[in-house]
C-alpha positions as CSV (number, residue, x, y, z in Angstrom):
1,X,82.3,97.6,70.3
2,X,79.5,99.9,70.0
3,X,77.8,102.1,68.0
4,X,76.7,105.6,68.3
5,X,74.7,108.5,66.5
6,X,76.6,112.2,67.5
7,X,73.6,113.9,66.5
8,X,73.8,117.6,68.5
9,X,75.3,119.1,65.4
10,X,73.9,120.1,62.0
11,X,75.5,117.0,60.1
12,X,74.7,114.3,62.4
13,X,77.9,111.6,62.5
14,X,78.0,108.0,63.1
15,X,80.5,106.3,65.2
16,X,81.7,102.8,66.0
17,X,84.0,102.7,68.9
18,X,85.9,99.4,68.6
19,X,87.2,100.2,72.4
20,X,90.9,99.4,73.5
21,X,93.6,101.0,75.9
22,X,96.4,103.6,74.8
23,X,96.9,106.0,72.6
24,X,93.7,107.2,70.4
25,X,93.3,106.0,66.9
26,X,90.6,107.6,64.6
27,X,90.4,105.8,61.4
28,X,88.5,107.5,58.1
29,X,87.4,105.7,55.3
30,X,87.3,106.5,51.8
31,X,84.7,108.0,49.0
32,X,82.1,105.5,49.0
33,X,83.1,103.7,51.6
34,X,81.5,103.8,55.5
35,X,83.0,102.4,59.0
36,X,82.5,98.8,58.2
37,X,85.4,99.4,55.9
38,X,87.6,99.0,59.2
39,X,86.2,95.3,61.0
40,X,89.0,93.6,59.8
41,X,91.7,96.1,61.3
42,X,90.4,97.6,64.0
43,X,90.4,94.5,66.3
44,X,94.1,94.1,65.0
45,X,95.1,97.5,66.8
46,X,93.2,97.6,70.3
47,X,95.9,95.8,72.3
48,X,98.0,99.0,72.0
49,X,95.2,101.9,70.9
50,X,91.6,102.7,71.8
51,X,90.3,102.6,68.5
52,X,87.2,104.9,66.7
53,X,86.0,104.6,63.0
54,X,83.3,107.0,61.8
55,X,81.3,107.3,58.7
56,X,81.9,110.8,56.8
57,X,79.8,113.2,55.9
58,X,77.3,112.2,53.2
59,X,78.3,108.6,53.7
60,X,77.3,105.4,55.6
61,X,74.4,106.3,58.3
62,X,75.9,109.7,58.8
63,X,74.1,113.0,57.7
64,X,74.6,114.7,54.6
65,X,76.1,118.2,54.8
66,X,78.1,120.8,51.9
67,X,81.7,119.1,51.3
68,X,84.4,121.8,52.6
69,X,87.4,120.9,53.9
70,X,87.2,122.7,57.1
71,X,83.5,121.8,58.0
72,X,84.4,117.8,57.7
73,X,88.2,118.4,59.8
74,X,85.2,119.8,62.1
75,X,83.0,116.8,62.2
76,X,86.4,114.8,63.2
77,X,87.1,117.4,65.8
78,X,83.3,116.7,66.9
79,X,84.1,113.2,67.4
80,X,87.1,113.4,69.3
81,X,85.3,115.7,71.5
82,X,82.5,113.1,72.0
83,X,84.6,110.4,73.1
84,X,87.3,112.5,74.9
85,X,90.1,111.2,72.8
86,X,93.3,113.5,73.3
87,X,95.4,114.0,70.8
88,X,94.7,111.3,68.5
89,X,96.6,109.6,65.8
90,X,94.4,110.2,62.2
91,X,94.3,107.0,59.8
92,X,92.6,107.6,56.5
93,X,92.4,105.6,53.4
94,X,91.8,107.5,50.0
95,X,89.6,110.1,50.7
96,X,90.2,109.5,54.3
97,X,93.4,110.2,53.7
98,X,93.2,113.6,52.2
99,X,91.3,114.7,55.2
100,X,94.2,113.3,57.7
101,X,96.7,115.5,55.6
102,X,94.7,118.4,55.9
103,X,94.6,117.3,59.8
104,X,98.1,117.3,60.0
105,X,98.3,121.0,58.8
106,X,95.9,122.1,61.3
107,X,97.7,120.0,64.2
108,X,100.9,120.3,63.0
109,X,102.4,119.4,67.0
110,X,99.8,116.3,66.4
111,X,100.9,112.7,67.0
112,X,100.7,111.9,63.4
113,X,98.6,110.9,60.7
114,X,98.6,107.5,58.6
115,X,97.8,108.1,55.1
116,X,96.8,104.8,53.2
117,X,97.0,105.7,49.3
118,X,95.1,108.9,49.8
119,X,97.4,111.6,47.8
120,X,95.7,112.0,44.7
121,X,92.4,111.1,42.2
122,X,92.4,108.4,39.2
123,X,91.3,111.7,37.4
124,X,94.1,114.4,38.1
125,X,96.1,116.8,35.8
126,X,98.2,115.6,33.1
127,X,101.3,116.8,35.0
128,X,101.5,114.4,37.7
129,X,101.5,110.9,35.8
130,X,104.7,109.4,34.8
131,X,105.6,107.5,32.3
132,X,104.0,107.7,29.0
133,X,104.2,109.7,26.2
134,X,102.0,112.6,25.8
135,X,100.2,111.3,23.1
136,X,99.2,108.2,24.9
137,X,98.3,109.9,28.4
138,X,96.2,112.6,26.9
139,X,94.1,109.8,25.2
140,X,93.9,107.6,28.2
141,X,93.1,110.7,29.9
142,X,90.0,111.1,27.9
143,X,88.8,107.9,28.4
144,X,89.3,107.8,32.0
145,X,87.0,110.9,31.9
146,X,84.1,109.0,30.0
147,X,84.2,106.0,32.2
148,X,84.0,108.9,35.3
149,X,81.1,110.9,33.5
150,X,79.4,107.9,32.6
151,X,79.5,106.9,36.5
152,X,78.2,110.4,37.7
153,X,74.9,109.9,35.3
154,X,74.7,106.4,36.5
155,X,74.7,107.9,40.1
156,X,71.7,109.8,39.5
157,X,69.7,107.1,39.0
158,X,68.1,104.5,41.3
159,X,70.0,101.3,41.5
160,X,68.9,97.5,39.8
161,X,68.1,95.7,42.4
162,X,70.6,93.5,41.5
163,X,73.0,96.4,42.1
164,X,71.6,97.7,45.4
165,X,72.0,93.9,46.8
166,X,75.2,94.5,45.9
167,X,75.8,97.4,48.7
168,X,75.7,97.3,52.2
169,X,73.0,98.5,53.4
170,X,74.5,101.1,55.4
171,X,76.0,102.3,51.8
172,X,72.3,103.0,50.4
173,X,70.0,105.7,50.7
174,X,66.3,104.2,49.9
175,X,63.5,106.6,48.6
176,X,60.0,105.7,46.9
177,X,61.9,105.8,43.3
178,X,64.4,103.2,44.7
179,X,67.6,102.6,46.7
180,X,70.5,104.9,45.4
181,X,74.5,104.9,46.5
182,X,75.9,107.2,49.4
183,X,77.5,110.0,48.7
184,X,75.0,111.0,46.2
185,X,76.3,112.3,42.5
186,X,76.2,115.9,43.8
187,X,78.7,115.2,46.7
188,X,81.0,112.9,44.3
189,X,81.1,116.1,41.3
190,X,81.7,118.5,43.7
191,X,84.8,116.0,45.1
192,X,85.9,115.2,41.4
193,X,86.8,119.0,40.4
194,X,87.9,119.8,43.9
195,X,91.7,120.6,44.0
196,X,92.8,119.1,47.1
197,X,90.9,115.7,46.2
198,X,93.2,115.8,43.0
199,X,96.0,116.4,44.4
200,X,97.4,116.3,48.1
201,X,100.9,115.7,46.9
202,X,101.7,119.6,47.2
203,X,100.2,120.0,50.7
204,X,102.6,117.3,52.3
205,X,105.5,120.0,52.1
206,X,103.8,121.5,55.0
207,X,102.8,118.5,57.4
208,X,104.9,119.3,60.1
209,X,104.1,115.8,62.4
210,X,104.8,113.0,61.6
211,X,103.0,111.2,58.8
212,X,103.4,107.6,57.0
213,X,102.0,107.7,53.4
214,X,101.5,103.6,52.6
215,X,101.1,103.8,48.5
216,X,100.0,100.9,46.8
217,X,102.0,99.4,43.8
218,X,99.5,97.4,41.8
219,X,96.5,97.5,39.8
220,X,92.7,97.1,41.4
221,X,91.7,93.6,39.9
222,X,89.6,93.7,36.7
223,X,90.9,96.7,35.0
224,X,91.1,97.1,31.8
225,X,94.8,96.8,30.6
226,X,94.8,100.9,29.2
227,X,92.9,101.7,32.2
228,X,95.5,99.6,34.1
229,X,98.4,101.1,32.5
230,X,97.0,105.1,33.5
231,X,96.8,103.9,37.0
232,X,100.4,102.7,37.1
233,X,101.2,105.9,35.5
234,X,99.6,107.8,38.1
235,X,101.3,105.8,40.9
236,X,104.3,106.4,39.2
237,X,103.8,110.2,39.3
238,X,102.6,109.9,43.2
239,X,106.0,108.1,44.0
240,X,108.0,110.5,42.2
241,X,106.7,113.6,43.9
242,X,106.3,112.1,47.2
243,X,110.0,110.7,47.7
244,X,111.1,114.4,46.4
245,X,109.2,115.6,49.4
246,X,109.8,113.4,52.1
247,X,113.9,113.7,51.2
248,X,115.0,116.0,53.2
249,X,111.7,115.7,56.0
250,X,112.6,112.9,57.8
251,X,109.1,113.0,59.7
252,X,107.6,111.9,56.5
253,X,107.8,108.4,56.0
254,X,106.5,106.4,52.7
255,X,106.1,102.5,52.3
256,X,105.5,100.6,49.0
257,X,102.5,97.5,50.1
258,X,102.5,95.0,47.4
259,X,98.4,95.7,47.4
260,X,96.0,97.2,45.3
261,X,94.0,100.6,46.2
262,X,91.4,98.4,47.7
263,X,94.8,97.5,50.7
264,X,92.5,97.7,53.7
265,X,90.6,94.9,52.8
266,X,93.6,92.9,50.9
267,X,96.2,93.5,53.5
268,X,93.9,94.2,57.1
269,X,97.0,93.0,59.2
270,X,99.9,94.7,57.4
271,X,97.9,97.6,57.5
272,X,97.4,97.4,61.0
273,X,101.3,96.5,61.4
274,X,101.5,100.2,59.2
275,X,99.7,101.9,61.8
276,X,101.5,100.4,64.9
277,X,105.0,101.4,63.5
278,X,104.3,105.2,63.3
279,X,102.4,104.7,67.2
């Protein structure tokens, strides 16, 4: 295992090959989140697959660069290049996710892509929960949007240092007024309102390789029981859509893991048995 800065670019990326033999595996993580967020799986998959994890744009020890779609499938395509990995399966989680769909339609004679609960936001439109009455979602709604704008102005401020100890350090960005969280709040508003971070559910009808989408059916730990009850709601709504989709596509595979959101670090080797059954 080593690490390495590709930094002959504008966004510079940072890399962690976790070495191996076969077939290439690039794994993504999700907002917030950096490389490190693989340690536990990576070593689970290099019997059967040279294995790469990278930290995005704007996170972990990577530069920080405008968030478009294109530019960041670019920075993956940069990576590939650097290592000379053909043809390699994509495995994102969350955000990561959303990028490896958005792969797949570019490489649609790809490998494949494994999507690890990565179809759509806490915060998306009122048509893709399921479950509760109108009433009742449009006021959860409202205060899932508080408890969101409250964390963007929280963002913008230098972290407690009770906070910041809290981080990684590779998760941190530390200037004279303090230590703040990667991605910055800019990054994470423009992600919030962006339509394909919402929702990804639609752009699956057009994934022509194969793809495994690995949805989570419980609740992170610690949320609040109406918080708790929009979440199931919106994994309710993810399900529903999906399994329409993936009916009649028989390249599109979905799995229900008895795990939160947070499943790479809860389930590391079913997640890595996930991976192994699409390769």
């Amino acid at each position: 295992m080593h690490d390495v800065i590709i930094d002959d670019r504008p966004v510079p990326l940072a890399v962690r090959d976790h070495g191996g033999r076969g077939t290439p595996v690039l794994l993504l993580h999700g907002l917030g989140g950096t490389l490190l967020h693989w340690d536990a799986v990576a070593p689970l998959l290099t019997d059967a697959h040279r294995v790469v994890a990278m930290d995005l744009r704007g996170h972990g020890l990577s530069g920080d660069g405008p968030w478009d779609w294109e530019a960041v499938l670019d920075d993956v395509q940069a990576v590939i290049g650097h290592f000379n990995l053909e043809a390699p399966v994509l495995v994102g989680h969350s955000l990561g996710g959303m990028i490896a769909v958005r792969w797949a339609l570019r490489h649609p004679d790809g490998p494949g892509i494994v999507n690890l609960d990565g179809l759509r936001s806490a915060e998306t439109a009122p048509r893709h929960y399921a479950g509760l009455e109108q009433d009742e979602l449009a006021a959860l709604l409202t205060e899932m949007k508080a408890i969101f704008d409250a964390q963007a102005e929280a963002m913008a401020r230098p972290l407690t240092e009770a906070a910041a100890a809290m981080h990684p350090q590779r998760s941190l960005r530390t200037t004279d007024e303090g230590a703040y969280v990667r991605p910055d709040a800019a990054l994470a508003s423009r992600l919030r309102y962006d339509p394909h971070f919402q929702d990804s559910v639609a752009a699956v009808a057009d994934i022509r390789c194969p793809a495994l989408f690995v949805l989570a059916t419980e609740n992170l730990p610690g949320l609040p029981p109406r918080v708790g009850d929009l979440m199931a709601a919106q994994r309710a709504g993810i399900r529903r859509d999906l399994l329409t989709l993936a009916a009649d596509r028989p390249h599109l595979r979905v799995l229900d893991l008895p795990a939160s959101h947070n499943m790479v670090a809860e389930q590391p080797g079913q997640i890595a048995e996930a991976v192994l059954s699409l390769t």
